[in-house]
ZADO-1210 file (C-alpha; in nm, 4 decimals, padded with zeros to 6 digits):
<atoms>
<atom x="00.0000" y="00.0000" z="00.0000" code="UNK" pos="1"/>
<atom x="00.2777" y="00.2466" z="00.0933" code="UNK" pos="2"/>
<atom x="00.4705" y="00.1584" z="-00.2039" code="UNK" pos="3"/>
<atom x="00.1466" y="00.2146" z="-00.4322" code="UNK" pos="4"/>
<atom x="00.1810" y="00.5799" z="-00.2531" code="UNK" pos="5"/>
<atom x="00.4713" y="00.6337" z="-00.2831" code="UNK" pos="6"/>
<atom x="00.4652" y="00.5197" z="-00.6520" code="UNK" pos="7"/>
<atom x="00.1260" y="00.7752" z="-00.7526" code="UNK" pos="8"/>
<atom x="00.3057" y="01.0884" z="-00.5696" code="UNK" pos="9"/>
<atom x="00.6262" y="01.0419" z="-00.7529" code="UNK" pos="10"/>
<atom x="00.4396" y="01.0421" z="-01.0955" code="UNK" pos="11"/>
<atom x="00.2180" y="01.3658" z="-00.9400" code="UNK" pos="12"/>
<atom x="00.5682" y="01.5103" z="-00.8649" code="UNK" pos="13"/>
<atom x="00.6730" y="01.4387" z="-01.2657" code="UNK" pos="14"/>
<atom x="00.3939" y="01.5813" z="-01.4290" code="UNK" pos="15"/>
<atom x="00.4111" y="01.8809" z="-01.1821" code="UNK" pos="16"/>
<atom x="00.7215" y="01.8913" z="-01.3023" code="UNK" pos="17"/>
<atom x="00.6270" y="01.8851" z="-01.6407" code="UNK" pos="18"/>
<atom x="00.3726" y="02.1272" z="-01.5958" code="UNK" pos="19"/>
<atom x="00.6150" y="02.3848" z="-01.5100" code="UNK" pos="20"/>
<atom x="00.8244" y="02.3515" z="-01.7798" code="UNK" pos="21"/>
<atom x="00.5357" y="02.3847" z="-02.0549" code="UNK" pos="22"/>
<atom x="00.4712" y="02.7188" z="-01.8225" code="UNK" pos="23"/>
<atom x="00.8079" y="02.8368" z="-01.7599" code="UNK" pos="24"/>
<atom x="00.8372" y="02.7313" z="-02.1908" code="UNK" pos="25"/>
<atom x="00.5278" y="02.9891" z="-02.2849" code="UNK" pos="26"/>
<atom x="00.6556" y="03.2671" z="-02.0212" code="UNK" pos="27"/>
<atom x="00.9909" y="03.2961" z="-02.2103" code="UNK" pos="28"/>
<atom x="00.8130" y="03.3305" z="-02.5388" code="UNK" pos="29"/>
<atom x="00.5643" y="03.5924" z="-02.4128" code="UNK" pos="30"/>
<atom x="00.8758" y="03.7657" z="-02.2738" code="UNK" pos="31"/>
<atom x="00.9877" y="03.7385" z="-02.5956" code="UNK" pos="32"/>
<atom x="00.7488" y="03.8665" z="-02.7936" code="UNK" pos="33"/>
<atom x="00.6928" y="04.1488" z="-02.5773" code="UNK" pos="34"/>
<atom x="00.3164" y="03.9895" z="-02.4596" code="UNK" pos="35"/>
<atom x="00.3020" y="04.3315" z="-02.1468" code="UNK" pos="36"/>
<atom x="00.2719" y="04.1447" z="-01.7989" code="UNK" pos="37"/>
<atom x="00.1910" y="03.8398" z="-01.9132" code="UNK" pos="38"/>
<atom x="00.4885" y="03.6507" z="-01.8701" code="UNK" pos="39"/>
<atom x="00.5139" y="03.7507" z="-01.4646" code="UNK" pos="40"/>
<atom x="00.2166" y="03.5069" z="-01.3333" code="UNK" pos="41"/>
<atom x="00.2755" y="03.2756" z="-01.6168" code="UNK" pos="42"/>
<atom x="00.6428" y="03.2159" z="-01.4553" code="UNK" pos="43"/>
<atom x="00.5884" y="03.2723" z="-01.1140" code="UNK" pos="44"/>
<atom x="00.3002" y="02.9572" z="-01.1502" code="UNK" pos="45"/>
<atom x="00.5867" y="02.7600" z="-01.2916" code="UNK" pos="46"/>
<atom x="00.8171" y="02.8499" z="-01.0315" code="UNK" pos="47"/>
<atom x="00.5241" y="02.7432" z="-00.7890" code="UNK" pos="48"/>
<atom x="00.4684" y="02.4164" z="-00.9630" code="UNK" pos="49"/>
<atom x="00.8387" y="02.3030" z="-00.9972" code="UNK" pos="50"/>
<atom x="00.8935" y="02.3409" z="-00.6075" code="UNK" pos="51"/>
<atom x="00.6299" y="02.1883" z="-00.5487" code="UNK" pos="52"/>
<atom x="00.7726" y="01.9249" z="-00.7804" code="UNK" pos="53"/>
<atom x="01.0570" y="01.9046" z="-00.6075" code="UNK" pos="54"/>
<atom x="00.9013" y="01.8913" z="-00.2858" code="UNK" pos="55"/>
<atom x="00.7504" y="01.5360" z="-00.3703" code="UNK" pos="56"/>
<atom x="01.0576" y="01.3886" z="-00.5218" code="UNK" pos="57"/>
<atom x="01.2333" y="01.4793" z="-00.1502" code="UNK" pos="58"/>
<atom x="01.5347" y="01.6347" z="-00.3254" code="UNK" pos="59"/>
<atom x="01.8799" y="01.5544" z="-00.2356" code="UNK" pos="60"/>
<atom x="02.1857" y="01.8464" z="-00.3481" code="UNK" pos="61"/>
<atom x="02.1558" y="01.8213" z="-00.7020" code="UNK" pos="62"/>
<atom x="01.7658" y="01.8705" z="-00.7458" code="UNK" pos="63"/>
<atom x="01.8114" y="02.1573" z="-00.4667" code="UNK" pos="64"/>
<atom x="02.0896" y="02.3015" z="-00.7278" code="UNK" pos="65"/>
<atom x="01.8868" y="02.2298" z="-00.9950" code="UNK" pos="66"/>
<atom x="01.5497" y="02.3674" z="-00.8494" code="UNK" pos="67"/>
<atom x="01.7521" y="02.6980" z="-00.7473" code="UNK" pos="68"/>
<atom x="01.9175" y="02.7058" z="-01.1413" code="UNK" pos="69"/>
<atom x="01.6017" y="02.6494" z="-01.2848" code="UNK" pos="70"/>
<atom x="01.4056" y="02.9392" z="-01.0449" code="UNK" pos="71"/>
<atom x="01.7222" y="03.1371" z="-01.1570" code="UNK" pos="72"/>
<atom x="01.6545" y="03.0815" z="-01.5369" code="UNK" pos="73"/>
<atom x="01.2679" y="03.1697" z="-01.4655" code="UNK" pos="74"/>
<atom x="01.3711" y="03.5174" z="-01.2909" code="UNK" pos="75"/>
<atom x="01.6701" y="03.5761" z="-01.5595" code="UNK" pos="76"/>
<atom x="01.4729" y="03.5180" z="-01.8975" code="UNK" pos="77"/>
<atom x="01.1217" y="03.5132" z="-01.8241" code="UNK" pos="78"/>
<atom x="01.0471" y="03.8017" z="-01.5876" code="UNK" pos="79"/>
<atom x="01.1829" y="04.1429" z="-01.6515" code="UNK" pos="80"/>
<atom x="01.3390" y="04.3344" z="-01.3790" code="UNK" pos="81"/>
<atom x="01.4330" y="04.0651" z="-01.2089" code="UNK" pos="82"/>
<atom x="01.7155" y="03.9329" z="-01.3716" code="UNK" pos="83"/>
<atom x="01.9734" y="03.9758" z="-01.0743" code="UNK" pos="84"/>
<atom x="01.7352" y="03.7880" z="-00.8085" code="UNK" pos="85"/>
<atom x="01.8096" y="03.5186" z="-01.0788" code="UNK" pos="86"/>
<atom x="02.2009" y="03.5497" z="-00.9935" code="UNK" pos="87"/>
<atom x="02.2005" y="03.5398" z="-00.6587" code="UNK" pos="88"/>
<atom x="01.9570" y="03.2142" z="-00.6972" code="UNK" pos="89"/>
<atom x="02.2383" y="03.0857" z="-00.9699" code="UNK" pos="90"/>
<atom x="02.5219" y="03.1951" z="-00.6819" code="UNK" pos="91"/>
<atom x="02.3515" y="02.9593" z="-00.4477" code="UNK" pos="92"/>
<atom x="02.3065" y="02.6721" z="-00.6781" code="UNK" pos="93"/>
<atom x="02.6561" y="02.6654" z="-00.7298" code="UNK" pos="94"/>
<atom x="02.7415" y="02.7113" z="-00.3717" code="UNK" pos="95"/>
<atom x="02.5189" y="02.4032" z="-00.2961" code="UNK" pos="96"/>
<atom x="02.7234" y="02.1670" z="-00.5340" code="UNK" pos="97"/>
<atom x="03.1012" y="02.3116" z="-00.4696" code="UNK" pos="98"/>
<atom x="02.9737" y="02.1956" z="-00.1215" code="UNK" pos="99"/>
<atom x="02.8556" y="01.8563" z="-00.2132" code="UNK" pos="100"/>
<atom x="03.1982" y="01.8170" z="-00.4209" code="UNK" pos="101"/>
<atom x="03.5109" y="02.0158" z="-00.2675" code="UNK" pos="102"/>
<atom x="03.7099" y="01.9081" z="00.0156" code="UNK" pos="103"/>
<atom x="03.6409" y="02.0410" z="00.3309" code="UNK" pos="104"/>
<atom x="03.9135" y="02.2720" z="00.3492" code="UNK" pos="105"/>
<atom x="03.8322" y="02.4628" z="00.0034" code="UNK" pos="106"/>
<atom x="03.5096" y="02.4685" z="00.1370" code="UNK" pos="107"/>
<atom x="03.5705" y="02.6661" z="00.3920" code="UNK" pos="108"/>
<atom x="03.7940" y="02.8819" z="00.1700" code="UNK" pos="109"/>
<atom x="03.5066" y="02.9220" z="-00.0344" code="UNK" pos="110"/>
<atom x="03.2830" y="02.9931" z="00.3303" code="UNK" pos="111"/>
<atom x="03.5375" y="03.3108" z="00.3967" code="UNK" pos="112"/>
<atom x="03.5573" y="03.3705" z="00.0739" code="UNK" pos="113"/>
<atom x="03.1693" y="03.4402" z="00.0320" code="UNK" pos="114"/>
<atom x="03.1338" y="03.6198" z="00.3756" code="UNK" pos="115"/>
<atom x="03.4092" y="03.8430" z="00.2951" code="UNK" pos="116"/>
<atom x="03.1979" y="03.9069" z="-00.0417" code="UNK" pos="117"/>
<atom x="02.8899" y="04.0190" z="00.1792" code="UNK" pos="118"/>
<atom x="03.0353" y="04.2297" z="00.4100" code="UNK" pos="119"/>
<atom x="03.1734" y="04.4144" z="00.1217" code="UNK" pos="120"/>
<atom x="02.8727" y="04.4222" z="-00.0831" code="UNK" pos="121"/>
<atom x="02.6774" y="04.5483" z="00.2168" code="UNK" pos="122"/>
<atom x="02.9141" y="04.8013" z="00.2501" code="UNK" pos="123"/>
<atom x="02.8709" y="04.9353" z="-00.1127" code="UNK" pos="124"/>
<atom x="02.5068" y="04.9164" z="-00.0486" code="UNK" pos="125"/>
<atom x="02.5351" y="05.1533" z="00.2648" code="UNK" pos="126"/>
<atom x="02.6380" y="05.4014" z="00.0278" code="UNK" pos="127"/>
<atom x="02.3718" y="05.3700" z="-00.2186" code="UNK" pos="128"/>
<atom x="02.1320" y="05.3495" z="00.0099" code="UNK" pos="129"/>
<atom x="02.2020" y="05.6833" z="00.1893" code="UNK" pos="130"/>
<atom x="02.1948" y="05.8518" z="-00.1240" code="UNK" pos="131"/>
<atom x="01.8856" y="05.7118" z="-00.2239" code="UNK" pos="132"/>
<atom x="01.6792" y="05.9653" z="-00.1184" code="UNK" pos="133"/>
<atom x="01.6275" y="06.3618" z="-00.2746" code="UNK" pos="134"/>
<atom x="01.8766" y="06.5532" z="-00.0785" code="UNK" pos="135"/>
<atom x="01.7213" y="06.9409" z="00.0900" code="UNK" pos="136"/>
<atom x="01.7605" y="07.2432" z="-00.1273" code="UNK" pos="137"/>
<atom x="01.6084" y="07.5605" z="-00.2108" code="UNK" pos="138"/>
<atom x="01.5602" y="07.4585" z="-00.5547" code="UNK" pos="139"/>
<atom x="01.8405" y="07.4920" z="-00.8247" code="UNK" pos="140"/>
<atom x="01.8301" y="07.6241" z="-01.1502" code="UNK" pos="141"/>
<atom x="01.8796" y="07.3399" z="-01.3427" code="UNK" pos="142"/>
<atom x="01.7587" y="06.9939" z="-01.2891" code="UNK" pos="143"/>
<atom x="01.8782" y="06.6798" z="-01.5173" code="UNK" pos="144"/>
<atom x="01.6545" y="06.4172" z="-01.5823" code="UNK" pos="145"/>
<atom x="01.9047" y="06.1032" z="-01.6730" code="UNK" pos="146"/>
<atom x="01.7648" y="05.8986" z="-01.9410" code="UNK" pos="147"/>
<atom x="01.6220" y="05.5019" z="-01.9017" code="UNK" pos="148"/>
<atom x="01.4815" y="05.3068" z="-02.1408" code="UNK" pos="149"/>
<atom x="01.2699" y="05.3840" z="-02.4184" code="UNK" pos="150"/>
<atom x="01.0575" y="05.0680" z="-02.5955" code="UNK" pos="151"/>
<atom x="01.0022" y="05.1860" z="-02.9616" code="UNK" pos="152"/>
<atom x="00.8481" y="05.5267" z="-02.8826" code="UNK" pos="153"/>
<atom x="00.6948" y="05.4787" z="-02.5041" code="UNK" pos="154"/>
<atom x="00.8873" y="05.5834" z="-02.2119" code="UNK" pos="155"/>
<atom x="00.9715" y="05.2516" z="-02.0015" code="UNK" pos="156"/>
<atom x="00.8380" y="05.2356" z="-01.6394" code="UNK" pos="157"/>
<atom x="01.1666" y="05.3770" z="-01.4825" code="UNK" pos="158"/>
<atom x="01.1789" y="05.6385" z="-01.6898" code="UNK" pos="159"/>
<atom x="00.8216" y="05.7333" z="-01.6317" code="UNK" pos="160"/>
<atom x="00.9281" y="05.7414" z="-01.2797" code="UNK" pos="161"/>
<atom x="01.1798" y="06.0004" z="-01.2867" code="UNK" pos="162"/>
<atom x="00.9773" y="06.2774" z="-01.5187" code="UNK" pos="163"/>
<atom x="00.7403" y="06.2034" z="-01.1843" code="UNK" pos="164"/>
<atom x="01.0193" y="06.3236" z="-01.0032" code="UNK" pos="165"/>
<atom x="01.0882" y="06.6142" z="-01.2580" code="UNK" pos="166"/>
<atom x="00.7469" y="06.7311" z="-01.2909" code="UNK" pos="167"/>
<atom x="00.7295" y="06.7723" z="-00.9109" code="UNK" pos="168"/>
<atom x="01.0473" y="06.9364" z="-00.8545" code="UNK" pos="169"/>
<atom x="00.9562" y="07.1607" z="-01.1330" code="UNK" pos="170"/>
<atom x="00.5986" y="07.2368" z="-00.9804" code="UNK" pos="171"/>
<atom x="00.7737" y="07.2936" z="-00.6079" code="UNK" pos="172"/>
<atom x="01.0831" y="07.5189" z="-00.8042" code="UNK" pos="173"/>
<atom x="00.8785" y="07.7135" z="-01.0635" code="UNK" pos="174"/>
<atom x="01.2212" y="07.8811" z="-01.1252" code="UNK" pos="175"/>
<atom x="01.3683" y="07.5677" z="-01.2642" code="UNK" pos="176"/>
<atom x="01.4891" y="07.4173" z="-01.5843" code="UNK" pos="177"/>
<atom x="01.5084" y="07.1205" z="-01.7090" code="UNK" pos="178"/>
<atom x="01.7454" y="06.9606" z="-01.9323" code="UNK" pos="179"/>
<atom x="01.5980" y="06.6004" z="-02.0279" code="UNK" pos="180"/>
<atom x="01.8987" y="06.3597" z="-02.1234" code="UNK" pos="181"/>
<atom x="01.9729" y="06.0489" z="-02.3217" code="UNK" pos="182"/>
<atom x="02.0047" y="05.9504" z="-02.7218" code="UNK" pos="183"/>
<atom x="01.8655" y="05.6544" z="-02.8749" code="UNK" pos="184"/>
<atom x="01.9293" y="05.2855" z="-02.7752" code="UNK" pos="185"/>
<atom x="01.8398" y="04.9567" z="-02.9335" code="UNK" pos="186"/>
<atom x="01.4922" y="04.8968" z="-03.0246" code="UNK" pos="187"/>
<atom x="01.4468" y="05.2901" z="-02.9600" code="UNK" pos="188"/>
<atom x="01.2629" y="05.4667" z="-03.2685" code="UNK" pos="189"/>
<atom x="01.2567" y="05.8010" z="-03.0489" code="UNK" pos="190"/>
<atom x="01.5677" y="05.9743" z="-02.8307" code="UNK" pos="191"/>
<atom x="01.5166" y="05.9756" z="-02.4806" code="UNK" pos="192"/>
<atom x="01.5656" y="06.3002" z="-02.4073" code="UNK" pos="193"/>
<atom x="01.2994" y="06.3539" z="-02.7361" code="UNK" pos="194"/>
<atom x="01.0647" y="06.0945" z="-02.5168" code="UNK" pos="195"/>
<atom x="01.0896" y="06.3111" z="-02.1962" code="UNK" pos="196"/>
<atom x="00.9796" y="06.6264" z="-02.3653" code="UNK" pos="197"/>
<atom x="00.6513" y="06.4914" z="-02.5426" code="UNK" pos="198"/>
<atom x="00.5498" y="06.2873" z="-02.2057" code="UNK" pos="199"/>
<atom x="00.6460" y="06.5976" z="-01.9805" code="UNK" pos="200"/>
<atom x="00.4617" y="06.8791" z="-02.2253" code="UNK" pos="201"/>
<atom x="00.1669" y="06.6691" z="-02.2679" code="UNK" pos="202"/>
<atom x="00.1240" y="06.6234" z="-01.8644" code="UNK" pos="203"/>
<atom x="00.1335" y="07.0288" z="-01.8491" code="UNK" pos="204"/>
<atom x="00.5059" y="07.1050" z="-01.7976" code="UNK" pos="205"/>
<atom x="00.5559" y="07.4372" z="-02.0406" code="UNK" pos="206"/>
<atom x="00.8223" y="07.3395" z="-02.3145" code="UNK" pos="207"/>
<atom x="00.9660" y="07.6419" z="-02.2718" code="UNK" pos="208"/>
<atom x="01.1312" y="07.5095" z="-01.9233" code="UNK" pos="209"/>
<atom x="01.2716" y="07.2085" z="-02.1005" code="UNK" pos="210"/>
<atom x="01.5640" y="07.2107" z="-02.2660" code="UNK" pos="211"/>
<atom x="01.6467" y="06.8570" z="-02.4854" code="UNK" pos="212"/>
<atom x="02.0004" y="06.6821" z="-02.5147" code="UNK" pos="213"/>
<atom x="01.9657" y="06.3801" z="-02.7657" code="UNK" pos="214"/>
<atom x="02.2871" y="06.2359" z="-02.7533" code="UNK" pos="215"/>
<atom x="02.4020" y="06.1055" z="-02.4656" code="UNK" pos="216"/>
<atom x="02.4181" y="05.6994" z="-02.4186" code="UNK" pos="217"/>
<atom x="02.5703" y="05.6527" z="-02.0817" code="UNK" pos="218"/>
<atom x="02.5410" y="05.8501" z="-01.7114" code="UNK" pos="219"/>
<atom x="02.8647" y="06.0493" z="-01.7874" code="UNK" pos="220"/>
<atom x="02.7814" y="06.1631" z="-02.0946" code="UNK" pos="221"/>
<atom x="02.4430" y="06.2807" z="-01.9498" code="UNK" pos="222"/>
<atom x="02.6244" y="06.4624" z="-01.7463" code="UNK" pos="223"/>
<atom x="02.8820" y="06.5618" z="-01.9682" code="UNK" pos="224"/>
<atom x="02.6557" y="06.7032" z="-02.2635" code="UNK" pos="225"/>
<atom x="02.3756" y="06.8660" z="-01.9768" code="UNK" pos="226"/>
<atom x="02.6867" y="07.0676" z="-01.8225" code="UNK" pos="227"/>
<atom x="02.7882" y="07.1898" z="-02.1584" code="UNK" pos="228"/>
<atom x="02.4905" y="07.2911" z="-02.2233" code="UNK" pos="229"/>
<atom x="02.4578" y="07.5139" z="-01.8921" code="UNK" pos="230"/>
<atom x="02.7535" y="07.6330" z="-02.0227" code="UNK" pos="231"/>
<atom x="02.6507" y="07.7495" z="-02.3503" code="UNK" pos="232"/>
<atom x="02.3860" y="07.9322" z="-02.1794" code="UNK" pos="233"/>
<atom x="02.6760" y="08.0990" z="-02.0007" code="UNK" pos="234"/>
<atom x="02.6034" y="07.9892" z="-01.6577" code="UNK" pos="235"/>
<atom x="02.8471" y="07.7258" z="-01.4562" code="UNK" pos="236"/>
<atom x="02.6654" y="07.3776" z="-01.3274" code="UNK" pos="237"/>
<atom x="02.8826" y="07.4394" z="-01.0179" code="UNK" pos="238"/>
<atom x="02.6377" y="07.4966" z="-00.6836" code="UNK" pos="239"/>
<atom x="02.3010" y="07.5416" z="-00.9313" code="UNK" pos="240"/>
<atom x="02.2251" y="07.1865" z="-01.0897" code="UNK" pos="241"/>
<atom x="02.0348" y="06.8559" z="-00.9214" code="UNK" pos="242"/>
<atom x="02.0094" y="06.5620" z="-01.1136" code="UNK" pos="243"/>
<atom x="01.7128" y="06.3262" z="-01.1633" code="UNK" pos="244"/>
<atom x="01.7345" y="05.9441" z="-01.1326" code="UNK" pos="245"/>
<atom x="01.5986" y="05.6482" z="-00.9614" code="UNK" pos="246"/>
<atom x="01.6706" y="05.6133" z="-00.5979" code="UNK" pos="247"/>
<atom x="01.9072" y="05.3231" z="-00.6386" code="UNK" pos="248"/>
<atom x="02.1280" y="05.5038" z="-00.8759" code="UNK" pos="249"/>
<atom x="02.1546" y="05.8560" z="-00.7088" code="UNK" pos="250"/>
<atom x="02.4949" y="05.7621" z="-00.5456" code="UNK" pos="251"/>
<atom x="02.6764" y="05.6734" z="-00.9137" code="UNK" pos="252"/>
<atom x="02.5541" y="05.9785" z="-01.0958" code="UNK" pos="253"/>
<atom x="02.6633" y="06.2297" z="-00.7634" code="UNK" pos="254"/>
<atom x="02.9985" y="06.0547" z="-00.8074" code="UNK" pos="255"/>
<atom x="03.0203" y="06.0954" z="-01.1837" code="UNK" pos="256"/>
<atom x="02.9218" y="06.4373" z="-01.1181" code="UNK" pos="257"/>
<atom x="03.2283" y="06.4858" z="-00.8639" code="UNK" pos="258"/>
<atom x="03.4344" y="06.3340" z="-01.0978" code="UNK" pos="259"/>
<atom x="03.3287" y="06.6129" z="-01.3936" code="UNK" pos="260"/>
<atom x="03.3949" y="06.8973" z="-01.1339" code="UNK" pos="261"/>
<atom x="03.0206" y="06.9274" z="-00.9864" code="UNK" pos="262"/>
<atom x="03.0668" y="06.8537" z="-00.6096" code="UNK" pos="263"/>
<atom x="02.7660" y="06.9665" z="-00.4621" code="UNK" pos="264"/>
<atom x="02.5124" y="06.8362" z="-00.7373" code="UNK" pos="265"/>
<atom x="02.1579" y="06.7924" z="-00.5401" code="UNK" pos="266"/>
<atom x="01.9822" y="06.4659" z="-00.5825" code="UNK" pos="267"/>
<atom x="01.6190" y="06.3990" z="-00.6742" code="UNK" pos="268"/>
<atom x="01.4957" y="06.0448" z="-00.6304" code="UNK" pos="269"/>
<atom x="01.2308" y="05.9533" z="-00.8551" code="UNK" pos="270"/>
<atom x="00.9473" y="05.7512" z="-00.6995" code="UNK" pos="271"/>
<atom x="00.9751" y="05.4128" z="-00.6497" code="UNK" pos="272"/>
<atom x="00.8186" y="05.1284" z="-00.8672" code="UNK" pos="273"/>
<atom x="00.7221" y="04.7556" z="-00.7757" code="UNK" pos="274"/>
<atom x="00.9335" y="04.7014" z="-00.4486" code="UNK" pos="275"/>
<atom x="01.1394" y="04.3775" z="-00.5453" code="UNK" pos="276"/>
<atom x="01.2115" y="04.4973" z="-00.8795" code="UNK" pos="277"/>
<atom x="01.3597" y="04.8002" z="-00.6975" code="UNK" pos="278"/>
<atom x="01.5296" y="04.5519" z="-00.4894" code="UNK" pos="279"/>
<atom x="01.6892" y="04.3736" z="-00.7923" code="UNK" pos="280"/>
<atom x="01.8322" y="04.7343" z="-00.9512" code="UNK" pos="281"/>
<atom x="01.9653" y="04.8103" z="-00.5959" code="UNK" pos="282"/>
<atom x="02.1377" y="04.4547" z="-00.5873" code="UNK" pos="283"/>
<atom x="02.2990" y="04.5619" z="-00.9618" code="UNK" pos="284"/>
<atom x="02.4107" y="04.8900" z="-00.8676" code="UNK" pos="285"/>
<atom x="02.6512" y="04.7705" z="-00.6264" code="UNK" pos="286"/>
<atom x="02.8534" y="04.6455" z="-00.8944" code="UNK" pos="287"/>
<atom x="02.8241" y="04.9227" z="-01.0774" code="UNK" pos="288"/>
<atom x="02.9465" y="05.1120" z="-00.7826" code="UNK" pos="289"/>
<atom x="03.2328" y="04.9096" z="-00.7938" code="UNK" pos="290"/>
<atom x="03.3201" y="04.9454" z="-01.1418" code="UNK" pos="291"/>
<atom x="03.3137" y="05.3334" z="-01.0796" code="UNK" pos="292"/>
<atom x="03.5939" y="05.2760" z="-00.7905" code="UNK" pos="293"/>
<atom x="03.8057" y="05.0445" z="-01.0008" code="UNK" pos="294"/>
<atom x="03.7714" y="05.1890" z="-01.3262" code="UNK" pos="295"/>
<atom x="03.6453" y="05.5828" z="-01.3023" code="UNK" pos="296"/>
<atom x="03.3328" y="05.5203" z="-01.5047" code="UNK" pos="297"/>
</atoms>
């Protein structure tokens, strides 16, 4: 009788399993084919079925590691914005079978290793994190709005966020100018800086306090071509510009800032979208933090 059990729950456990790769199968082709939010549940019930899956087969170290690789491939290819929760999942996949296979005392090189990793990552993120907020000021006169993504013609979700935080700095600082930033990317028909203006004139923000740079494809040269252009106005970005971004990246562009000359640029942190995708971009920017240390840009 308990083997007859035994026998129907391992077969519910394979076509749960099964089930969740059809799913996880049709959420990487809506992501590809750009089907809107479809993809998200679609994944997250495979991820759902294939731990549960796993749960019935009683999984030993290598369907742990492959549970946590295959969650990781779900959050990497089939759900956007989440792509660095899929990392850390891949991280601890591997973790799980350099334990099942190394020596004990590599593992524990590996153990310091990792924990030396953490503390240092959590001390990149204390950084980010304090600057993750819009700093006090009496309003400057110029405020950059860093680009984000553009799909085709439509302003991504990030980047809808931080002409939020433009248009109410600008209401707050009626004084204020903007200069929206960023050229065109991949898949872009539009510039972003183009995509700012039309989204921030058609939600009531007077053209005439925008001013457009088209060019730009990275933070520094944001920064770069929006100081030149304060410039060619004949004003100096010194003491009079704050800059625009999401929360999580306030830190890098203040430090590219410093790095052009600008040390006391003001930041404005856009409001914040879905909380664990925010997570995920916070996770990311700590290596980008790092590549600033290491490399200047």
């Amino acid at each position: 009788m308990a083997e007859h059990k035994n026998t129907k729950k391992r077969l519910l456990a394979w076509l749960l399993l099964a089930a969740a790769l059809v799913l996880a199968a049709a959420a990487l082709g809506m992501a590809r084919f750009g089907m809107g939010v479809w993809p998200y549940p679609v994944a997250a019930a495979a991820a759902v079925l294939l731990i549960v899956a796993v749960a019935f087969l009683r999984p030993n170290w290598a369907a742990l590691a492959a549970t946590l690789a295959s969650l990781a491939f779900l959050l990497r290819f089939a759900a956007r914005g989440y792509a660095w929760w899929g990392y850390a999942l891949l991280f601890v996949a591997a973790l799980v079978v350099l334990h099942h296979f190394l020596p004990a005392v590599l593992w524990k090189i590996v153990v310091i290793l990792t924990c030396i990793g953490l503390v240092y990552f959590c001390v990149v993120e204390s950084f980010i994190i304090k600057n993750a907020r819009t700093d006090a000021d009496d309003g400057r006169d110029y405020l950059i709005v860093l680009g984000a993504a553009v799909y085709r013609d439509q302003p991504s979700l990030t980047l809808v966020r931080r002409m939020e935080g433009a248009m109410d700095y600008l209401d707050r600082h009626p004084d204020s100018i903007a200069i929206v930033s960023g050229g065109m990317g991949p898949g872009e028909t539009v510039t972003e800086g183009q995509a700012m203006y039309d989204y921030m004139t058609s939600h009531g923000v007077d053209g005439a306090r925008i001013l457009v740079e088209d060019k730009a494809t990275s933070t520094e040269e944001n920064l770069i071509n929006s100081f030149a252009i304060i410039r060619e106005r004949g004003d100096e970005p010194q003491g009079k510009v704050a800059i625009v971004s999401s929360a999580y990246h306030l830190y890098r562009a203040k430090l590219f800032a410093q790095k052009l000359g600008v040390t006391d640029a003001a930041g404005v942190a856009a409001p914040w979208g879905y909380f664990f995708v925010m997570l995920n971009y916070f996770i990311r920017e700590a290596f980008g933090v790092t590549h600033f240390w290491v490399f200047g840009n």
